[in-house]
C-alpha positions as a Markdown table, in Angstrom:
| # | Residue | x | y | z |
|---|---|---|---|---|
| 1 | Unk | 128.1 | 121.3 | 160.8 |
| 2 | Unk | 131.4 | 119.9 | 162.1 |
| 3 | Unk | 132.1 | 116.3 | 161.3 |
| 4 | Unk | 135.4 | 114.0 | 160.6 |
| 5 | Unk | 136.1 | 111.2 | 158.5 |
| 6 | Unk | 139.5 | 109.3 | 157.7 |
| 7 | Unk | 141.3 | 112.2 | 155.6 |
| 8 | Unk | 141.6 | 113.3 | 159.3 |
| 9 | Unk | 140.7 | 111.6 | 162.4 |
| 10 | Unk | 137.3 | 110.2 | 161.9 |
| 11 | Unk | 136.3 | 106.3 | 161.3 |
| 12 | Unk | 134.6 | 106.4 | 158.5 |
| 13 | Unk | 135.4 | 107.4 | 154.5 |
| 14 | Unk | 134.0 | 110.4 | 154.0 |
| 15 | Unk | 131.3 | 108.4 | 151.5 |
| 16 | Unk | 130.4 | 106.1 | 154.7 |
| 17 | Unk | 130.0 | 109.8 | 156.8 |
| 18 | Unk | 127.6 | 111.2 | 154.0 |
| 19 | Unk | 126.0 | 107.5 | 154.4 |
| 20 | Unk | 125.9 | 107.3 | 157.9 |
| 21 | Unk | 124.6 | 111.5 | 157.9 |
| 22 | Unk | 121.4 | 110.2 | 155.5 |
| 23 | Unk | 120.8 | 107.1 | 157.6 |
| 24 | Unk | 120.4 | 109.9 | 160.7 |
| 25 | Unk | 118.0 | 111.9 | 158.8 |
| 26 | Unk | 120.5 | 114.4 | 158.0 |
| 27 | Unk | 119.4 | 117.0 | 155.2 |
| 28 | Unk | 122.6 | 119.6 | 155.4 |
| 29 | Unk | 126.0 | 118.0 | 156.7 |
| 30 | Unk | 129.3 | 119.7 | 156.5 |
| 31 | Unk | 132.9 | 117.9 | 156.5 |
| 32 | Unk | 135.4 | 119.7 | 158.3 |
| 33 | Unk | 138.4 | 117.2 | 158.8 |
| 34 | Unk | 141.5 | 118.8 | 160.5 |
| 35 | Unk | 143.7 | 120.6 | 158.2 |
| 36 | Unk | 142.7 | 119.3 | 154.9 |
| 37 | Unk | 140.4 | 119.4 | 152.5 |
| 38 | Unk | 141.1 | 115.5 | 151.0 |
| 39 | Unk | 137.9 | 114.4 | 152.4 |
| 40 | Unk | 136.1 | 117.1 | 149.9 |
| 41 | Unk | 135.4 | 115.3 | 146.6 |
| 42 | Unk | 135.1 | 111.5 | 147.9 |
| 43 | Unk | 132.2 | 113.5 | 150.1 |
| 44 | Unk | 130.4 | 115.6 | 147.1 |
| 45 | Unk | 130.3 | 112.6 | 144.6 |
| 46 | Unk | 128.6 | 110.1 | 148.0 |
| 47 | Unk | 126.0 | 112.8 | 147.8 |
| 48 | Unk | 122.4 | 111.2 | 148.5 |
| 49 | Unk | 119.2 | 112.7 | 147.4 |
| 50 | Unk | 117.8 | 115.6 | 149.4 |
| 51 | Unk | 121.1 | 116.3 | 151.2 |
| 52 | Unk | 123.5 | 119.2 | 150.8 |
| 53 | Unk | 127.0 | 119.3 | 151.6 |
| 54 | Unk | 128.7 | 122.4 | 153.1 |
| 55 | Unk | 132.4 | 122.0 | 152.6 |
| 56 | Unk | 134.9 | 123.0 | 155.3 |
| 57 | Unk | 138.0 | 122.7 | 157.1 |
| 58 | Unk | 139.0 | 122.5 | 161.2 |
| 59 | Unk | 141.8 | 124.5 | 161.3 |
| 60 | Unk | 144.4 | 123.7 | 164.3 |
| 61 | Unk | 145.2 | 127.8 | 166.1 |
| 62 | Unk | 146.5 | 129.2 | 169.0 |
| 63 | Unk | 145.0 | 131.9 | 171.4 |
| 64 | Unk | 145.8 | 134.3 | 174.2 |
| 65 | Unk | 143.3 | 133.3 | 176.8 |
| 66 | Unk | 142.4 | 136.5 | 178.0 |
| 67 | Unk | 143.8 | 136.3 | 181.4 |
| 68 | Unk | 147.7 | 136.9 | 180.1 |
| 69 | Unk | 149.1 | 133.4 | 181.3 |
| 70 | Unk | 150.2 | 131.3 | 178.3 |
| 71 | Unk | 148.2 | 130.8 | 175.3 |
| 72 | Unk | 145.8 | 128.1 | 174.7 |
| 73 | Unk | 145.1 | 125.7 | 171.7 |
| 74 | Unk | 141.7 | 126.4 | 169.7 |
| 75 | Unk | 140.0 | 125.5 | 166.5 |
| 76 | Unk | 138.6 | 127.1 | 163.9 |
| 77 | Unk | 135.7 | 126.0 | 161.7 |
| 78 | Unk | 136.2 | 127.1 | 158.1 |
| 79 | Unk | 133.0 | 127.0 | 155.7 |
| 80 | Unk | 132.7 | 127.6 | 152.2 |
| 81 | Unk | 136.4 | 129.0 | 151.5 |
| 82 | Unk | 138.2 | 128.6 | 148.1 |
| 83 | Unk | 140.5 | 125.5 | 149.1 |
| 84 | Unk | 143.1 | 126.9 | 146.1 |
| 85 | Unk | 143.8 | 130.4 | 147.9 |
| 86 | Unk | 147.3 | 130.3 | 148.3 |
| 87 | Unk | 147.6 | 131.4 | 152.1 |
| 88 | Unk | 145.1 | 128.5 | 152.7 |
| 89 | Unk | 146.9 | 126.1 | 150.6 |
| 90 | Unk | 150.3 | 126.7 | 152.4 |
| 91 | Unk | 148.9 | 126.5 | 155.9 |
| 92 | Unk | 147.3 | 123.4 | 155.6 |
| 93 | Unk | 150.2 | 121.9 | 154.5 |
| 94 | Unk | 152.6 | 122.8 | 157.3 |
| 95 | Unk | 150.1 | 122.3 | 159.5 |
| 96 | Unk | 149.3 | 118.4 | 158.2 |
| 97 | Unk | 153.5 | 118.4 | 158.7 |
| 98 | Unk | 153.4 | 119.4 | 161.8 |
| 99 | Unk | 150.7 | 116.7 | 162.8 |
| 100 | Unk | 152.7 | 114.1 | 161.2 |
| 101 | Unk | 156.3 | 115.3 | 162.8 |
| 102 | Unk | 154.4 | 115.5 | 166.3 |
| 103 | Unk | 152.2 | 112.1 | 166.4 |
| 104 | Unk | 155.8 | 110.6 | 165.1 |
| 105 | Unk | 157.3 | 112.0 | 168.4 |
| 106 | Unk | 155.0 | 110.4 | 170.9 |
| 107 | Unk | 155.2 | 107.7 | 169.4 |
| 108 | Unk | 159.0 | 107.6 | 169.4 |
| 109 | Unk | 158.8 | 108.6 | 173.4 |
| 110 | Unk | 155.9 | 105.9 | 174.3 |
| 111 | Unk | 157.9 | 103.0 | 172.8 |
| 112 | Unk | 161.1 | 104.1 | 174.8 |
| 113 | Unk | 159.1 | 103.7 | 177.8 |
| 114 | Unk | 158.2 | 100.4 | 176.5 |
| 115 | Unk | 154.4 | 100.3 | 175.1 |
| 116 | Unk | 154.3 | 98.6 | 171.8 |
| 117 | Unk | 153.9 | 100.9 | 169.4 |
| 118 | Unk | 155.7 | 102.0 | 166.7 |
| 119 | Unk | 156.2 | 104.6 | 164.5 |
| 120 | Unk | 155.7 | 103.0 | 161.3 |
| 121 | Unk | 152.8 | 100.7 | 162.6 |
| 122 | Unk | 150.7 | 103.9 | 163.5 |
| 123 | Unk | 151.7 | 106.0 | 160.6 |
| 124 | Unk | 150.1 | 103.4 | 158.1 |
| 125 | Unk | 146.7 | 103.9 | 159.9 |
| 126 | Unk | 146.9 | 107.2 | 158.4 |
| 127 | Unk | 145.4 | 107.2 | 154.8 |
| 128 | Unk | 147.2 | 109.2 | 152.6 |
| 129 | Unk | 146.7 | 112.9 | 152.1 |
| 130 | Unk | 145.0 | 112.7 | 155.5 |
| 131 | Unk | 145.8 | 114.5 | 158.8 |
| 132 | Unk | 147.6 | 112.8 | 161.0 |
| 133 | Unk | 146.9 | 112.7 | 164.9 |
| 134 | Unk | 146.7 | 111.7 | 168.5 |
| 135 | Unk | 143.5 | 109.5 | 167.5 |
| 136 | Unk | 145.8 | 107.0 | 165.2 |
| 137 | Unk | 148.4 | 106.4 | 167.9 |
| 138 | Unk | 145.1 | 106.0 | 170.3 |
| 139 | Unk | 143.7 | 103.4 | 167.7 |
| 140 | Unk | 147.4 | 101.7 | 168.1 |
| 141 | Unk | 147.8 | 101.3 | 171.8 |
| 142 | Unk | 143.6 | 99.8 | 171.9 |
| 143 | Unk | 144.9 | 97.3 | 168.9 |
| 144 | Unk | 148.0 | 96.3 | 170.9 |
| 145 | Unk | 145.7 | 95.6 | 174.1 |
| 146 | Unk | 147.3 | 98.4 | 176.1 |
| 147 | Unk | 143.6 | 100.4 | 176.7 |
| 148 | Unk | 140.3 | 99.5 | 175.9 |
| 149 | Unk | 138.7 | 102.7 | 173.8 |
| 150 | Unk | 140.2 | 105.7 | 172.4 |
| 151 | Unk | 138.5 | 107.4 | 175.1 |
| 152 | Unk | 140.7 | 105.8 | 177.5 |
| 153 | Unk | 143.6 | 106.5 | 175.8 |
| 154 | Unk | 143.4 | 110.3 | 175.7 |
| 155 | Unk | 142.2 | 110.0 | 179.4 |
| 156 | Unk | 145.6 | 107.6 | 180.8 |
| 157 | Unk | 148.1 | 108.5 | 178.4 |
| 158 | Unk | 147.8 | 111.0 | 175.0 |
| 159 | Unk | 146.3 | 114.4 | 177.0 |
| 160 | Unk | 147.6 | 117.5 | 177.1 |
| 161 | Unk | 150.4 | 117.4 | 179.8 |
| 162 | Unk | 150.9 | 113.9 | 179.7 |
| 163 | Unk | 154.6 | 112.7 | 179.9 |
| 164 | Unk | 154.2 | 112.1 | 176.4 |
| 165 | Unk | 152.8 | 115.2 | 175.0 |
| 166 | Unk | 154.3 | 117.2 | 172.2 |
| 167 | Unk | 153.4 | 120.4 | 171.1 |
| 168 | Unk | 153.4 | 121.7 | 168.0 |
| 169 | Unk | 153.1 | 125.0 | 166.1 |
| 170 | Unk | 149.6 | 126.3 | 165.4 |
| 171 | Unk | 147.9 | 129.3 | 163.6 |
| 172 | Unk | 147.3 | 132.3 | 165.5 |
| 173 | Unk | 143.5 | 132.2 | 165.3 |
| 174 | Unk | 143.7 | 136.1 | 164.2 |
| 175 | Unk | 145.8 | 134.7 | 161.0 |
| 176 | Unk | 143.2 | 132.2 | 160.2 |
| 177 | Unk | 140.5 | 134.3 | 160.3 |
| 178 | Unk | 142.2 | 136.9 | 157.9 |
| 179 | Unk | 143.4 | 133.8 | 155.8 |
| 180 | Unk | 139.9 | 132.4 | 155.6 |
| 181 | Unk | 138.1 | 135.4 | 155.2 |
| 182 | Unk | 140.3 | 136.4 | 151.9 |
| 183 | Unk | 139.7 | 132.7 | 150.7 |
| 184 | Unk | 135.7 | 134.0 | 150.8 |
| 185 | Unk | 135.0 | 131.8 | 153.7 |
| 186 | Unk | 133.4 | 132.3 | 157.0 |
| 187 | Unk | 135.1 | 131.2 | 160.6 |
| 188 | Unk | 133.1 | 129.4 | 163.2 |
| 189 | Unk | 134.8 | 129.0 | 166.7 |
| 190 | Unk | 135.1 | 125.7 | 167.7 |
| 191 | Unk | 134.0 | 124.5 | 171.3 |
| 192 | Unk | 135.4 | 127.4 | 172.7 |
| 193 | Unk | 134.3 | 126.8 | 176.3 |
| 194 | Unk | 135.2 | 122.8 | 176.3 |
| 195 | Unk | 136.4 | 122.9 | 179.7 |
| 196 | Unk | 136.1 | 119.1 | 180.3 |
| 197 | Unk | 139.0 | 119.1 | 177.4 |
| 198 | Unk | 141.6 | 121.5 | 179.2 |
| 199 | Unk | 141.8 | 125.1 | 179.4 |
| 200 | Unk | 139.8 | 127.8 | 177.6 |
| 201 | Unk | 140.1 | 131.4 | 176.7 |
| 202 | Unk | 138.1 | 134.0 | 178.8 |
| 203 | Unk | 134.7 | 135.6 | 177.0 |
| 204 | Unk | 136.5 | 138.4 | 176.6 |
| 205 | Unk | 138.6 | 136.6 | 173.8 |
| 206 | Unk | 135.5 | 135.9 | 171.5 |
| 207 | Unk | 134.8 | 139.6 | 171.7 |
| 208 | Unk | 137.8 | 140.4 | 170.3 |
| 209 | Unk | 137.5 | 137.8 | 167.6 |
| 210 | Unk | 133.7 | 139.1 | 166.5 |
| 211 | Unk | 135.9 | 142.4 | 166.1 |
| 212 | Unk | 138.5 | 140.9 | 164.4 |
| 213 | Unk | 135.8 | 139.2 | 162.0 |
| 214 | Unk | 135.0 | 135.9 | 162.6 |
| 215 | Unk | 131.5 | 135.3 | 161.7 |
| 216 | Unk | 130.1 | 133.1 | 164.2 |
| 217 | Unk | 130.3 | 130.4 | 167.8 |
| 218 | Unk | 129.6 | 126.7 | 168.2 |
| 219 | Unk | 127.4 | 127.1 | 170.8 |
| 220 | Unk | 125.8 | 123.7 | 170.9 |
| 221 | Unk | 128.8 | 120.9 | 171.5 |
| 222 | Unk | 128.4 | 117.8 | 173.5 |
| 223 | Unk | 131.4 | 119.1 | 175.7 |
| 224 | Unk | 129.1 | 122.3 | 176.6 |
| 225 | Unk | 127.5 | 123.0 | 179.8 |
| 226 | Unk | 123.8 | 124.7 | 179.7 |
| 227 | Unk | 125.4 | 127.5 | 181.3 |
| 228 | Unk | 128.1 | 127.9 | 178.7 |
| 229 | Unk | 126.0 | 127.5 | 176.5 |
| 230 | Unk | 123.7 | 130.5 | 177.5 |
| 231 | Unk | 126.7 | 132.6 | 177.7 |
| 232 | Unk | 128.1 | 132.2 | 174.3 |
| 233 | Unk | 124.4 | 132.8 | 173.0 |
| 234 | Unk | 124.2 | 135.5 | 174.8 |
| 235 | Unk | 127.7 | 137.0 | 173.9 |
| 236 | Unk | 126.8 | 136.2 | 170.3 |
| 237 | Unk | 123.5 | 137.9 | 170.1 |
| 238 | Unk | 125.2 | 141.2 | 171.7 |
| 239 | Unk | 128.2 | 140.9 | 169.2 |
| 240 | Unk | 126.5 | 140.0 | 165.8 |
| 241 | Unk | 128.1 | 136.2 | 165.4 |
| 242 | Unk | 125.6 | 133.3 | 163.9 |
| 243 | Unk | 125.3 | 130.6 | 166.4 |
| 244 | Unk | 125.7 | 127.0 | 165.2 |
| 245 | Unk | 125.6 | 123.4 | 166.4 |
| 246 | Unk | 127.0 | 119.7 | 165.9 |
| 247 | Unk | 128.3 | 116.8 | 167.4 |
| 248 | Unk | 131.8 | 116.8 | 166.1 |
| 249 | Unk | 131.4 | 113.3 | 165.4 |
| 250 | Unk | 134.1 | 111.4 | 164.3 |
| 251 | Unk | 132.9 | 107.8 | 164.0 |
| 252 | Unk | 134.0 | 105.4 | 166.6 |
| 253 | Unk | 136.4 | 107.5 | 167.6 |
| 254 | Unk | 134.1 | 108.6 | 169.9 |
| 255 | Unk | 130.4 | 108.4 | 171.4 |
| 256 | Unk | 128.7 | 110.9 | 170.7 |
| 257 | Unk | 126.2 | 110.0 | 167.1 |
| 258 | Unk | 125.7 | 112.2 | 164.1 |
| 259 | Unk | 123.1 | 114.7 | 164.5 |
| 260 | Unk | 123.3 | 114.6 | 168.8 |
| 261 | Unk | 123.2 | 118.6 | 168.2 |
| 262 | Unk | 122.5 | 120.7 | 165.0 |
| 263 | Unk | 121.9 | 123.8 | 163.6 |
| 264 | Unk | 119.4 | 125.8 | 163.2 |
| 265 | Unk | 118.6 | 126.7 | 159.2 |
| 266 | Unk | 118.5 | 130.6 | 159.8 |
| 267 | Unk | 121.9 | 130.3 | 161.1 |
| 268 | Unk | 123.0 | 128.6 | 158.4 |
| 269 | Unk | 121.5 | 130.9 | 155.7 |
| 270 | Unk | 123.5 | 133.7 | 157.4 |
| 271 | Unk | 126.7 | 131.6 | 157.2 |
| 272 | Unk | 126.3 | 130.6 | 153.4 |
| 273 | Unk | 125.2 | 134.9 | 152.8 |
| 274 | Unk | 128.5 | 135.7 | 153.8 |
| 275 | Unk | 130.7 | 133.4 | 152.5 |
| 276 | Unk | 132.2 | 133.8 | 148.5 |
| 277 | Unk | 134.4 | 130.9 | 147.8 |
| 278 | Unk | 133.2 | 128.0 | 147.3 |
| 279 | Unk | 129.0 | 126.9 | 147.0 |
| 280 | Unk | 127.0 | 124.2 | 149.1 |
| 281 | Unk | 126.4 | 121.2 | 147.0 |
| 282 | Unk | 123.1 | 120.1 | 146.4 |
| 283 | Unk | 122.6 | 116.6 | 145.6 |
């Protein structure tokens, strides 16, 4: 329920995902590539038999945290929304520009420091109509010899704080979930207690979302500790969100395989009840 493939940062064409999905024994696999939707068709038509495809979107938000120091990056899983609603449309876009403009900035800052890299170099690892992001410019500086994985790029040089880092301008995650919701999909909230990956928002943030009407948590995510993950099942069983699971794989990009953590099918019945815009695909 939360994969990526080359329209964003994944390594694999979102056929080779729907491939690779099957060869893992798969049945119900969802693409959600950062910001777009590009990945959507070239998915649907890789179809195999006995799998469905549950069309969806990662959307890049902001968030108070809850504790009233500054607010905190987050994403939001779309499912099942109508990809022509206009809000949707428009955000997307901006946000794919903002992507673009950003990676284009490290870049810029990393070669006047010396690394060799370069803007155009990195930008044509980017397919077009995909997202651009921090994982192309990783791919770059592993290419030139400068690290040895993406992993250890993020870890030396692309994090969140680094001397090159560049932020950019997100949704607020209350926006998104109004946007989504009138596009007649359903929100999912990403990793929200990843605290390997930086700061998170407080439990008392996710309470305010359920009220603000997203429909459900990731719960089970490779960056989850057991006891985070009994706390968002428990907050989601007191507050009426559908729990959900996946490895938010994205090819070689990282380590963690397809199918490492998954959903359960009640959960995702409850999803597909509430959502209006667009249907899963059965093969």
């Amino acid at each position: 329920m939360h994969t990526h493939s080359t329209a964003s940062d994944g390594t694999d064409r979102p056929a080779g995902l729907v491939a690779a999905a099957h060869a893992a024994g798969v049945e119900v696999l969802a693409i959600t590539d950062h910001d777009t939707t590009a990945g959507w068709a070239e998915a649907a038509d890789a179809l195999r038999p006995g799998m469905s495809l549950v069309r969806g979107s990662e959307f890049s938000c902001v968030s108070a945290t809850g504790r009233g120091d500054r607010p905190v990056a987050v994403h939001l899983l779309g499912y099942l929304f109508d990809p022509q609603h206009p809000a949707v449309r428009a955000e997307q876009a901006r946000l794919r520009d903002e992507r673009g403009t950003r990676l284009r900035r490290i870049t810029e800052r990393m070669a006047a420091d010396g690394y060799p890299v370069d803007v155009d170099g990195v930008m044509a690892l980017v397919p077009a109509g995909a997202s651009a992001g921090r994982p192309h410019l990783a791919r770059a500086l592993v290419a030139a010899g400068v690290v040895e994985s993406v992993t250890e790029a993020f870890a030396k040089l692309l994090y969140s704080g680094s001397p090159y880092w560049v932020p950019k301008a997100d949704t607020p995650v209350e926006t998104a979930i109004e946007m989504i919701t009138a596009a007649g999909g359903v929100t999912v909230f990403a990793h929200a207690l990843a605290r390997k990956r930086g700061r998170v928002v407080e439990p008392s943030r996710i309470v305010e979302l359920a009220a603000a009407g997203l429909t459900g948590v990731e719960v089970d995510h490779p960056d989850h500790s057991p006891e985070d993950r009994e706390l968002l099942r428990r907050l989601a069983g007191e507050h009426g969100l559908v729990t959900t699971g996946s490895s938010d794989y994205h090819g070689t990009n990282k380590v963690t395989p397809l199918a490492a953590e998954t959903t359960d099918p009640e959960s995702l019945e409850k999803l597909v009840a509430q959502a209006t815009g667009v249907p899963v695909l059965h093969a």
